[in-house]
VOKELO-901240 format. One record per atom (N, C-alpha, C): residue number from 1; atom name; x, y, z. Coordinates in Angstrom, 2 decimals. Each point is the difference from the previous one (the first is absolute). Example, Ala and Ser with C-alpha at 12.3 -4.5 7.8 and 13.67 -1.06 7.14 Angstrom:
! VOKELO-901240
1,N,13.19,-5.69,7.80 $
1,CA,-0.89,1.19,0.00 $
1,C,0.90,1.20,0.00 $
2,N,-0.35,1.05,-0.72 $
2,CA,0.82,1.19,0.06 $
2,C,-0.77,1.09,0.73 $
***
This chain:
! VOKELO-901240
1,N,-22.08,4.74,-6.04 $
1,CA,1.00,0.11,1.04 $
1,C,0.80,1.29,-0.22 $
2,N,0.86,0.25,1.04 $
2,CA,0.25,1.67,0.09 $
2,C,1.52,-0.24,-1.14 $
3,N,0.56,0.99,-0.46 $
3,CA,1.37,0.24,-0.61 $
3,C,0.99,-0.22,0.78 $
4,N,1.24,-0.33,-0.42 $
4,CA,0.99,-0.13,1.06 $
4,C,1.07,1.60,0.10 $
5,N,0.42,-0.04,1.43 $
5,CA,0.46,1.26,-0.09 $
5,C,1.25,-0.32,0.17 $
6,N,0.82,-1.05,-0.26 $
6,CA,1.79,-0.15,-0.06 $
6,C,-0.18,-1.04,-1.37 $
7,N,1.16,0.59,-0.02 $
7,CA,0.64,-1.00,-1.20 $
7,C,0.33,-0.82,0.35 $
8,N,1.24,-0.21,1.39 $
8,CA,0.47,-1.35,0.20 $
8,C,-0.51,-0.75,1.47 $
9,N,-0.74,-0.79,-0.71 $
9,CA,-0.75,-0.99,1.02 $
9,C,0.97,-0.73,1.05 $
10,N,0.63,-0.84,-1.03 $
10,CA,1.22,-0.98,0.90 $
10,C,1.15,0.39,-0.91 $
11,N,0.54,0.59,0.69 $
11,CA,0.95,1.16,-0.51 $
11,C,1.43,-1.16,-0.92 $
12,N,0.41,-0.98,1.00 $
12,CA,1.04,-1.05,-0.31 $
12,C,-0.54,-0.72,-1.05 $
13,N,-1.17,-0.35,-0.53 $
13,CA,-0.47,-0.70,-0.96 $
13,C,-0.02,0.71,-0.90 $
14,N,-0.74,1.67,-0.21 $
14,CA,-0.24,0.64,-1.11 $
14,C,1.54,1.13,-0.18 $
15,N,1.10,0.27,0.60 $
15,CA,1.09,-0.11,-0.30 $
15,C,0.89,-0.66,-0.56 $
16,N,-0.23,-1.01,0.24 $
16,CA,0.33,-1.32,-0.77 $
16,C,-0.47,0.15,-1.45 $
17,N,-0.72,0.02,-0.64 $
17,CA,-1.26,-0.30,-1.25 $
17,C,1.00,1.74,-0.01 $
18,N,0.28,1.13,0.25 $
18,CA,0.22,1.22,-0.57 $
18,C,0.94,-0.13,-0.51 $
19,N,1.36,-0.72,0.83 $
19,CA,1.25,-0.10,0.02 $
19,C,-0.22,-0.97,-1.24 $
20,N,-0.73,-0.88,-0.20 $
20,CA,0.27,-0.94,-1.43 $
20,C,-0.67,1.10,-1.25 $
21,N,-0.49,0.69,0.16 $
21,CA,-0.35,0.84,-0.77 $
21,C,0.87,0.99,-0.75 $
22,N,0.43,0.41,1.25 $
22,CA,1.20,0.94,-0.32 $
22,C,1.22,-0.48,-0.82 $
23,N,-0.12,-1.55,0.25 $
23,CA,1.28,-0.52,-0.90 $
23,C,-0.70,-0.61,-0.95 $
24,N,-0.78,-0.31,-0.60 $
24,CA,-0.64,0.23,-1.08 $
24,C,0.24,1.13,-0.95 $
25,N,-0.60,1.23,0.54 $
25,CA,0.41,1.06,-0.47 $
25,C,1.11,0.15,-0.61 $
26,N,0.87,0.06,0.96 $
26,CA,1.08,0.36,-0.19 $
26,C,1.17,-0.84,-1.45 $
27,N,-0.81,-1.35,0.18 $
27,CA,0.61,-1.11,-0.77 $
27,C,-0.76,0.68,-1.55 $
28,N,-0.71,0.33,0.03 $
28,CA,-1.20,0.08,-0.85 $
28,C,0.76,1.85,-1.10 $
29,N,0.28,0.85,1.09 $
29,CA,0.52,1.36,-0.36 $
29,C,1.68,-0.54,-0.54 $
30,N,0.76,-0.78,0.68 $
30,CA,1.30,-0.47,-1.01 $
30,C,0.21,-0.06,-1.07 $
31,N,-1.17,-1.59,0.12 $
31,CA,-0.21,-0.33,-1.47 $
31,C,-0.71,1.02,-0.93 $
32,N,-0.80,0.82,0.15 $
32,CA,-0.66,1.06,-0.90 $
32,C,1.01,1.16,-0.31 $
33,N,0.56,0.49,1.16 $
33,CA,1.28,0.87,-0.70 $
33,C,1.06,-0.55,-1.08 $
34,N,0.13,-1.40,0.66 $
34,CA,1.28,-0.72,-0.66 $
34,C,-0.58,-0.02,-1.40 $
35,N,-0.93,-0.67,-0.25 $
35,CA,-0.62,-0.36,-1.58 $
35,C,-0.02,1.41,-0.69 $
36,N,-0.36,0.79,0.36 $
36,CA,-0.22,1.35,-0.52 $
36,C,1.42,0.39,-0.25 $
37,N,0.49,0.54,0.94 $
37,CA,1.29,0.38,-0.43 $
37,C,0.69,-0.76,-0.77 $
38,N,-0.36,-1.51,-0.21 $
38,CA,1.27,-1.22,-1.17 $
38,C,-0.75,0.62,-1.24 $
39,N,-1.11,0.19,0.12 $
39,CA,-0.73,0.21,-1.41 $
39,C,0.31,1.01,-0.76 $
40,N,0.51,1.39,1.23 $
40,CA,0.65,1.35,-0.59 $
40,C,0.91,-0.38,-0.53 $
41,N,1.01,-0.73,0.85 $
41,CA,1.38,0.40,-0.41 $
41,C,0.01,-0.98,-1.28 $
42,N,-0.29,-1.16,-0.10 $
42,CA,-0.17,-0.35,-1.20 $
42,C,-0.33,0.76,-1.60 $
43,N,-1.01,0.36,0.52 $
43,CA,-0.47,1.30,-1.04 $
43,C,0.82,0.40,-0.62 $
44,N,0.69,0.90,0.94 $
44,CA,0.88,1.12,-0.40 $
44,C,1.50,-1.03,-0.62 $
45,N,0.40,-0.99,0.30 $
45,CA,0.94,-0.41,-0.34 $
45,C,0.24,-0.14,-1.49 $
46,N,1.65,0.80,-0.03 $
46,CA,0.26,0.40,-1.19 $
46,C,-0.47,1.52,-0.84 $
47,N,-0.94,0.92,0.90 $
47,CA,-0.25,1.00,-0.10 $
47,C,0.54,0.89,0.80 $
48,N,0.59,-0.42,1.40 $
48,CA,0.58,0.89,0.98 $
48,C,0.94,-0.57,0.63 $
49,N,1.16,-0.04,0.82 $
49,CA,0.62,-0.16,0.88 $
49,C,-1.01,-0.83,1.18 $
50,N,0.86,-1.49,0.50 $
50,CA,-0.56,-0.67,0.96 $
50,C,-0.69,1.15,1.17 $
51,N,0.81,0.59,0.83 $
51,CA,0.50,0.74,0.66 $
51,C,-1.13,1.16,0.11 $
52,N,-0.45,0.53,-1.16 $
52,CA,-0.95,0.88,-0.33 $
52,C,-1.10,-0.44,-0.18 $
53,N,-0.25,-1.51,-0.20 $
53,CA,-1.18,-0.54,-0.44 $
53,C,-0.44,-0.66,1.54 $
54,N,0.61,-0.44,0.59 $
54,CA,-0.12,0.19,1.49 $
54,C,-0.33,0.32,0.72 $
55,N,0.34,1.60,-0.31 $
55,CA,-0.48,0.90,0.68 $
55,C,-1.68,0.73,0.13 $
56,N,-0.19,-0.03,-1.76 $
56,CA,-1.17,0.28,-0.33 $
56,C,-0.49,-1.13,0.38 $
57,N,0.00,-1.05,0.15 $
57,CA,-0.95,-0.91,0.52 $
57,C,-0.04,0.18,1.42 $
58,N,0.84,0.05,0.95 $
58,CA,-0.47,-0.04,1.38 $
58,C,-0.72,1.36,0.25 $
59,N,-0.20,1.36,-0.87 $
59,CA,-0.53,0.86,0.20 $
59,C,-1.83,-0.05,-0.60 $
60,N,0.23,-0.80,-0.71 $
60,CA,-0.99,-0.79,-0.79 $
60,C,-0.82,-0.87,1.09 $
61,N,0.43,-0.26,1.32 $
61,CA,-0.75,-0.98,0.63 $
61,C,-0.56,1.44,0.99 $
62,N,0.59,0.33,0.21 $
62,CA,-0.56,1.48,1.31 $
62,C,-1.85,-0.33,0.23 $
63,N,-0.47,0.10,-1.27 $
63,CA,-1.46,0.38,-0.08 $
63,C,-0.28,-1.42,0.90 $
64,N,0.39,-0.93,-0.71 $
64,CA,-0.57,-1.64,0.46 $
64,C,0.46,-0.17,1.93 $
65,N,0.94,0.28,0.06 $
65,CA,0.43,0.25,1.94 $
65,C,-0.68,0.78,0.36 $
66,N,-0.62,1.17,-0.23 $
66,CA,-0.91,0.92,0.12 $
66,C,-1.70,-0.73,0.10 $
67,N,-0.31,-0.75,-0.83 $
67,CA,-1.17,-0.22,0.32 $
67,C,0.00,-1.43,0.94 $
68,N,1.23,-0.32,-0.21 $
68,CA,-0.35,-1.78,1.27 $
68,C,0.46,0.29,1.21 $
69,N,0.50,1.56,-0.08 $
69,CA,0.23,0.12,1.26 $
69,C,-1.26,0.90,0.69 $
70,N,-0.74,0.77,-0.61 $
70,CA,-1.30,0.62,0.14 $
70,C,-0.73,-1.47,0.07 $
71,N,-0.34,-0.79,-0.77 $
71,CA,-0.43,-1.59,0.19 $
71,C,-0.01,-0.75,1.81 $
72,N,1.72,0.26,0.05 $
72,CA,-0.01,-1.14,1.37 $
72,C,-1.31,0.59,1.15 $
73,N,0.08,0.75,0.19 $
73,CA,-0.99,0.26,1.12 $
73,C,-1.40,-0.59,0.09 $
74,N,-0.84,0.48,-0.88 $
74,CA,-1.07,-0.76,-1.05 $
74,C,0.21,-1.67,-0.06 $
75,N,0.77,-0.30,-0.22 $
75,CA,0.40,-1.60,-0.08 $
75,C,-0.60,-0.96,1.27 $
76,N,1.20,1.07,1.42 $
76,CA,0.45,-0.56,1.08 $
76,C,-1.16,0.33,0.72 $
77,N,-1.22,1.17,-0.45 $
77,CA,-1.31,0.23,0.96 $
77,C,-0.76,-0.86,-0.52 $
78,N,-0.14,-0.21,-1.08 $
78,CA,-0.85,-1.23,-0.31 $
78,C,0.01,-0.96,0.31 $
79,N,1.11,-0.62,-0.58 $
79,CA,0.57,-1.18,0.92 $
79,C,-0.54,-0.66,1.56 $
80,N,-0.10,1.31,0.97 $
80,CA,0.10,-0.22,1.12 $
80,C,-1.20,0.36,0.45 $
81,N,-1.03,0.58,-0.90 $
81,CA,-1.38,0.61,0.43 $
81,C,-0.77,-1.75,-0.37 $
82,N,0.61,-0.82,-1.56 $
82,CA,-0.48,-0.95,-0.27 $
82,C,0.08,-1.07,1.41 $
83,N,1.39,-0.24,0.31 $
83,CA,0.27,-0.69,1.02 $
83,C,-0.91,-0.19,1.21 $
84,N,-0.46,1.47,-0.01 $
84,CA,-1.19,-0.14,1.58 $
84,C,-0.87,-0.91,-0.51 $
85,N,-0.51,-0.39,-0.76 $
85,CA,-1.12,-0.94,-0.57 $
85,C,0.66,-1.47,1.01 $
86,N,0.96,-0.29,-0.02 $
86,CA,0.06,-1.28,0.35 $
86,C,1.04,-0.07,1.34 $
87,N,0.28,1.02,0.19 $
87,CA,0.76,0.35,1.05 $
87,C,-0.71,0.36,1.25 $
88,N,-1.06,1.06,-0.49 $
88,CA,-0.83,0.48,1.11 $
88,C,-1.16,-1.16,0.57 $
89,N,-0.29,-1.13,-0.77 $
89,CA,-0.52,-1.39,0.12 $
89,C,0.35,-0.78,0.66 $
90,N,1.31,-0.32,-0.21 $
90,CA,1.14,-0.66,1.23 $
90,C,0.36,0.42,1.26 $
91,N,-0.31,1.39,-0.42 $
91,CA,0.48,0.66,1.60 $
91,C,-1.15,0.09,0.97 $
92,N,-1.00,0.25,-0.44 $
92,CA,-1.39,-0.46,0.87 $
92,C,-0.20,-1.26,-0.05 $
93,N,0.22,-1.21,-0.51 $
93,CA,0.32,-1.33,0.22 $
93,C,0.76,-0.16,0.91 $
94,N,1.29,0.52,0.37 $
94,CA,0.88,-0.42,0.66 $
94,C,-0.54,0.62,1.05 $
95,N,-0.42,1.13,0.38 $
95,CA,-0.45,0.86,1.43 $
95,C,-0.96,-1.06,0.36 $
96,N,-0.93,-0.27,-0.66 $
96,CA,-1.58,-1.22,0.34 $
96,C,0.84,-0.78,0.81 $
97,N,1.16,-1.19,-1.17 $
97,CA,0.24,-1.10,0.85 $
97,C,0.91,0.27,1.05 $
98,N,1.14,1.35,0.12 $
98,CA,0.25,-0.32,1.52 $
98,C,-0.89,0.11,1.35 $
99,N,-1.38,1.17,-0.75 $
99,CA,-0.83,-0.18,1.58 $
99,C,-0.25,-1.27,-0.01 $
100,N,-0.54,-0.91,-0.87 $
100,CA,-0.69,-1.08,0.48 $
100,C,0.93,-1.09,0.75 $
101,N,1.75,-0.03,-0.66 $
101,CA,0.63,-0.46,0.78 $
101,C,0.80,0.37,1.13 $
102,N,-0.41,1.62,0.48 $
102,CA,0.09,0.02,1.12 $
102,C,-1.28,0.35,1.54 $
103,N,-1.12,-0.87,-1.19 $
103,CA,-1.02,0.63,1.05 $
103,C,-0.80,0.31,-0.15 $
104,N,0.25,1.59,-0.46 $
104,CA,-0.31,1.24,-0.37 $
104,C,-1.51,0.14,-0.39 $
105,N,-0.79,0.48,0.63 $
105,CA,-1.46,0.24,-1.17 $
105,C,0.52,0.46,-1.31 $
106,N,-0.92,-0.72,-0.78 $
106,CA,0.53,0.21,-1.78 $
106,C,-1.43,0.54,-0.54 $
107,N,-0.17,0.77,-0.72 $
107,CA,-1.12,-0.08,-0.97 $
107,C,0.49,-0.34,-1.66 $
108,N,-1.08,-0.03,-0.35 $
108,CA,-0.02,-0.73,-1.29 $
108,C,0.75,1.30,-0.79 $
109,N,0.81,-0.35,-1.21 $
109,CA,0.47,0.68,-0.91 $
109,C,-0.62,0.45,-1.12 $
110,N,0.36,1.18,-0.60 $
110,CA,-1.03,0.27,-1.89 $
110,C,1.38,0.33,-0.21 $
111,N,0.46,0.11,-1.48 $
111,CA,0.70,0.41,-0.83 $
111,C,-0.40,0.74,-0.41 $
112,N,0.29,0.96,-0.72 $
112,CA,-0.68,1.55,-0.76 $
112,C,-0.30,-0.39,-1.41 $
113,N,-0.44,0.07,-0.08 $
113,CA,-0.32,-0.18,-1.91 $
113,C,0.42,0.33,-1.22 $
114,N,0.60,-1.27,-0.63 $
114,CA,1.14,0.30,-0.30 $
114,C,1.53,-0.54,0.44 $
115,N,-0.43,-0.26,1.08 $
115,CA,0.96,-0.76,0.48 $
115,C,0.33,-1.52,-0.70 $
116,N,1.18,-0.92,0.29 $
116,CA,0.45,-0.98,-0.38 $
116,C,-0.32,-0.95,1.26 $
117,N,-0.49,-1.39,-0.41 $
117,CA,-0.26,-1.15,1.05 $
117,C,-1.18,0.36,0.56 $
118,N,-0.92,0.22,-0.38 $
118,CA,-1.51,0.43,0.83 $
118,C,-0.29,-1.27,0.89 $
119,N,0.06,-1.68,-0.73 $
119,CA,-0.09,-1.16,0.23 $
119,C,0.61,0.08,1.24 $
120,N,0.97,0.78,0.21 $
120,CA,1.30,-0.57,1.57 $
120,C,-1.29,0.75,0.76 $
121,N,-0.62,0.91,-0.30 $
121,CA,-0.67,0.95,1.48 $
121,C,-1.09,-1.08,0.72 $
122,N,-0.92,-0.18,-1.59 $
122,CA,-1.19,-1.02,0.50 $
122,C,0.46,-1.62,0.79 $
123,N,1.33,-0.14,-0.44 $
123,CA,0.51,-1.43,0.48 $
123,C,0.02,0.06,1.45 $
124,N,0.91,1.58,0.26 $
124,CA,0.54,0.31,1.27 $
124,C,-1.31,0.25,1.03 $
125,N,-1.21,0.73,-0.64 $
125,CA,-0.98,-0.09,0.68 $
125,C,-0.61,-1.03,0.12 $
126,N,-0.03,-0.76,-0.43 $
126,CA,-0.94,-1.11,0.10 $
126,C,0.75,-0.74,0.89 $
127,N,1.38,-0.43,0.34 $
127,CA,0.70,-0.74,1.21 $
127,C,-0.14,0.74,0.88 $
128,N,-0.21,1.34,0.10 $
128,CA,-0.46,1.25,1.24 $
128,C,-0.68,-1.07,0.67 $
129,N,-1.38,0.50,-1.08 $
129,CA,-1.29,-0.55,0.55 $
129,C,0.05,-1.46,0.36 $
130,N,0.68,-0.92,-0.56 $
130,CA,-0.07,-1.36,0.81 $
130,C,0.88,-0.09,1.25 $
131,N,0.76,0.80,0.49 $
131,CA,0.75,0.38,0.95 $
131,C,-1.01,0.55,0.90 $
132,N,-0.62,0.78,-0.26 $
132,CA,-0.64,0.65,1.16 $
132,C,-1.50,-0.97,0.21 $
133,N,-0.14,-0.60,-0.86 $
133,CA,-0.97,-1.00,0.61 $
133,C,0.64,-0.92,0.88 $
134,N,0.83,-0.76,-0.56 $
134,CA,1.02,-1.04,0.92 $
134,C,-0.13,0.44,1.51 $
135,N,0.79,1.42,-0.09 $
135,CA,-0.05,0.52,1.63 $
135,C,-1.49,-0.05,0.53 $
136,N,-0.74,0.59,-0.99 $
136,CA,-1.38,0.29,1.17 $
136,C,-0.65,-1.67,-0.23 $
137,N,0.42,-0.99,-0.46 $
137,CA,-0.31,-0.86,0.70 $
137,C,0.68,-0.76,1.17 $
138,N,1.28,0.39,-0.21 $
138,CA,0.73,-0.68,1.00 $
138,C,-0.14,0.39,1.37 $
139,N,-0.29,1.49,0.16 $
139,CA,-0.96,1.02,1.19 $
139,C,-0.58,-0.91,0.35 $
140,N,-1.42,-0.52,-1.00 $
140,CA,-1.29,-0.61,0.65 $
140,C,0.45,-1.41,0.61 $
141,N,1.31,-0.93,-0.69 $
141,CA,-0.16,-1.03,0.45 $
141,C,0.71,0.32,1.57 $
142,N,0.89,0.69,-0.16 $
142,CA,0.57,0.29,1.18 $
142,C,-0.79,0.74,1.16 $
143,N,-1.24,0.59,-0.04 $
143,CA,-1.16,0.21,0.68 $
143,C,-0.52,-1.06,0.91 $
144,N,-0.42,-0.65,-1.11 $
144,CA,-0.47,-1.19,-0.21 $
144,C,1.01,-1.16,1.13 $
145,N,0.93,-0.20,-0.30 $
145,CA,1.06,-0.91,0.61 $
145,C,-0.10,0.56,1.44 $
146,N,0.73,1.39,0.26 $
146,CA,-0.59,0.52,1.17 $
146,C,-1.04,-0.41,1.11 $
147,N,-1.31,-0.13,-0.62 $
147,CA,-1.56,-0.03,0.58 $
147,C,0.03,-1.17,0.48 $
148,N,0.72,-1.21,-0.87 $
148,CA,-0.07,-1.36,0.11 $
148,C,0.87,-0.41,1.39 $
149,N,1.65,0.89,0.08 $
149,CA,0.46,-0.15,1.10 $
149,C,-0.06,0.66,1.26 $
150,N,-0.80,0.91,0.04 $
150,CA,-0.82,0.57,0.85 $
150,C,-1.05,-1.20,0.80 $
151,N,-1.19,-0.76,-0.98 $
151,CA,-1.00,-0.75,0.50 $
151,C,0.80,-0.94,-0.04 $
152,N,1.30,-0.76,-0.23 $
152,CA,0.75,-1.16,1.04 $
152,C,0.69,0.08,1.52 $
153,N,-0.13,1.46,0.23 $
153,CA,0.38,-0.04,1.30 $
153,C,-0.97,0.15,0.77 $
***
């Protein structure tokens, strides 16, 4: 199956999953500065001034904000490139069942490979196909019914 050319499939779902990401992160970069820097200033305690030991520690974190912030991007594309797996599944699920509940000619669905829920495509096709038999029999009986009230008059 072909590559996908967007990142965000269903944009409100895989925004969602970024936005929890991002606070992850973020929860995640606190606590890693915070521990680091208690560990400096500890260190130094009794070798320097609070004040000074402080300082060298929050200058001490620069490198570490530097790389989780080079990080977030990387994080939040992954994240959301992963997401199409089960996102981009649902969303051609959901397109299938509104034609069928409004009508609509439907054809059968594939997932790309690789994708998440392969089981939902073959399920969804296979009620296709008993759907579209249903109708083309209901055609014939209704043919059929037709012919019959035709030769009673």
């Amino acid at each position: 199956m072909s590559q996908r050319s967007r990142i965000l499939v269903d944009p409100k779902v895989q925004w969602s999953i970024g936005c929890r990401i991002l606070c992850h992160w973020a929860l995640f970069l606190v606590c890693l500065v915070s521990i680091s820097a208690m560990v400096r200033i500890m260190a130094a305690a009794g070798n320097q001034p609070f004040g000074e030991a402080w300082r060298s520690a929050a200058l001490a974190q620069l490198p570490i904000l530097g790389v989780m912030f080079i990080l977030l991007p990387v994080f939040l594309r992954d994240t959301l490139k992963l997401s199409n797996r089960f996102a981009g599944p649902m969303y051609r699920l959901r397109t299938g069942l509104r034609s069928l509940a409004e009508r609509q000619p439907t054809t059968a669905i594939k997932f790309r490979t690789g994708d998440f829920w392969q089981e939902a495509a073959t399920d969804f096709n296979t009620v296709l196909s008993d759907i579209e038999a249903l109708k083309e029999e209901n055609a014939e009986l209704r043919a059929k019914l037709d012919e019959l009230q035709v030769v009673e008059v």
